[in-house]
C-alpha positions, 0 to 999 in steps of 0.5 A, spaced: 500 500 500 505 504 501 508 502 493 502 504 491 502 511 494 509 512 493 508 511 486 503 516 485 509 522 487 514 520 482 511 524 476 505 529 476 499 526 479 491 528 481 492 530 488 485 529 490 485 523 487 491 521 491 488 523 497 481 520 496 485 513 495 488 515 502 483 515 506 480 508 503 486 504 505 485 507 512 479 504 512 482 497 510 489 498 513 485 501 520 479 497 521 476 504 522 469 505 519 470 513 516 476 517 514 477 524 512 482 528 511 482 536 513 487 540 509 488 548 512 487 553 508 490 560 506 485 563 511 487 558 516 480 555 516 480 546 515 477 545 509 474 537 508 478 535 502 477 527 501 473 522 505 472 515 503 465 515 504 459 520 502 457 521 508 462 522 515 455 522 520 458 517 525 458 517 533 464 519 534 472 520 531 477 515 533 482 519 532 486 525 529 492 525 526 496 531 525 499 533 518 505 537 519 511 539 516 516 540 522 512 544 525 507 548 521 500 543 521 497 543 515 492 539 516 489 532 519 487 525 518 481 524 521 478 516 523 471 515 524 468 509 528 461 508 529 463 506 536 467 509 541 474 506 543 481 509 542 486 506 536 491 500 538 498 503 538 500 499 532 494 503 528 496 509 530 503 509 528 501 506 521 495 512 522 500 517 522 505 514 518 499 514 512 497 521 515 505 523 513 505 519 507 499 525 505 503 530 507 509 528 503 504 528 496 501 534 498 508 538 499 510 534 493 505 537 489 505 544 492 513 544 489 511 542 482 506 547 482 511 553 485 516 550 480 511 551 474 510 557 476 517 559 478 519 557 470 513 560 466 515 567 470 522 566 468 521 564 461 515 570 461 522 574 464 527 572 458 521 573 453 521 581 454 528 582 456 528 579 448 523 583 445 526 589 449 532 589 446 531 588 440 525 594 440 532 597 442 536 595 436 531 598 432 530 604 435 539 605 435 538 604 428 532 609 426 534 614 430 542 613 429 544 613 436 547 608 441 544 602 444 545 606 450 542 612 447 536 608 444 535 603 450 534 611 455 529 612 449 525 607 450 524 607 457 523 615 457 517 613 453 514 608 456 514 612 462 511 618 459 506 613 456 505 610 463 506 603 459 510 597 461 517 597 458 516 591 455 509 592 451 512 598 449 517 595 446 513 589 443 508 594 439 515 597 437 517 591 434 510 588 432 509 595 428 503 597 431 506 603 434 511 608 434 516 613 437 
């Protein structure tokens, strides 16, 4: 079971999906009625974001297991029951290590996520870098300046038009505007 859920982090993987499978095997590992699994939200809120039924309307919680990253508890695995009665301790350290299993996949995926975010920002960032030079080439050569010159050019522009650096630059190179 754990090979199972190890294997969903090693490429990109549906995170709720993950989850969902998650706590359906808490509920055949543990011998509990219910799990579900609370995640905290940006305002600080728990969100109920997987369960492994429908409906978590049972007697009582067994037990919470915390999801944490050190120290920072970023949610909870929670068991359900339709008695009342604690977990053995066997239960609770396999509990918690698949409670930790989940916030390995969910960090994972919060990495991969960033690292999206980080290259698109960086590609967008070489992107109008480019056409900022090159709407400075074209402007030392219309204006016969130096590149220094033309760049200064550019820039005075676009603040005086209270545009963007590189949009100016863009439509300067795409033809639809001009100094």
């Amino acid at each position: 079971m754990f090979i199972e859920l190890a294997d969903t982090l090693v490429d990109d993987f549906d995170l709720l999906d993950f989850l969902h499978v998650l706590t359906e095997r808490c509920v055949q590992l543990l011998g509990v009625d219910a799990a579900g699994l609370l995640l905290i939200d940006e305002a600080g809120v728990p969100q109920l974001v997987a369960a492994s039924s429908e409906f978590l309307q049972l007697e009582s919680v067994l037990h919470t297991l915390p999801m944490r990253l050190r120290t920072d508890v970023i949610g909870a695995l929670n068991l359900f029951g339709t008695a009342p009665g604690p977990l053995g301790p066997e239960q609770l350290r396999m509990g918690q290590a698949l409670a930790d299993i989940a916030t390995v996949g969910l960090i994972q995926q919060r990495a991969i996520h960033r690292g999206e975010v980080l290259g698109e920002q960086l590609q967008a960032a070489l992107n109008n870098q480019m056409v900022i030079e090159q709407a400075t080439g074209l402007l030392a050569e219309r204006l016969q300046v130096g590149v220094a010159e033309a760049f200064e050019t550019l820039l005075a522009a676009a603040r005086h038009r209270d545009r963007h650096l590189s949009d100016l630059a863009r439509a300067l190179v795409e033809g639809t505007e001009d100094l």
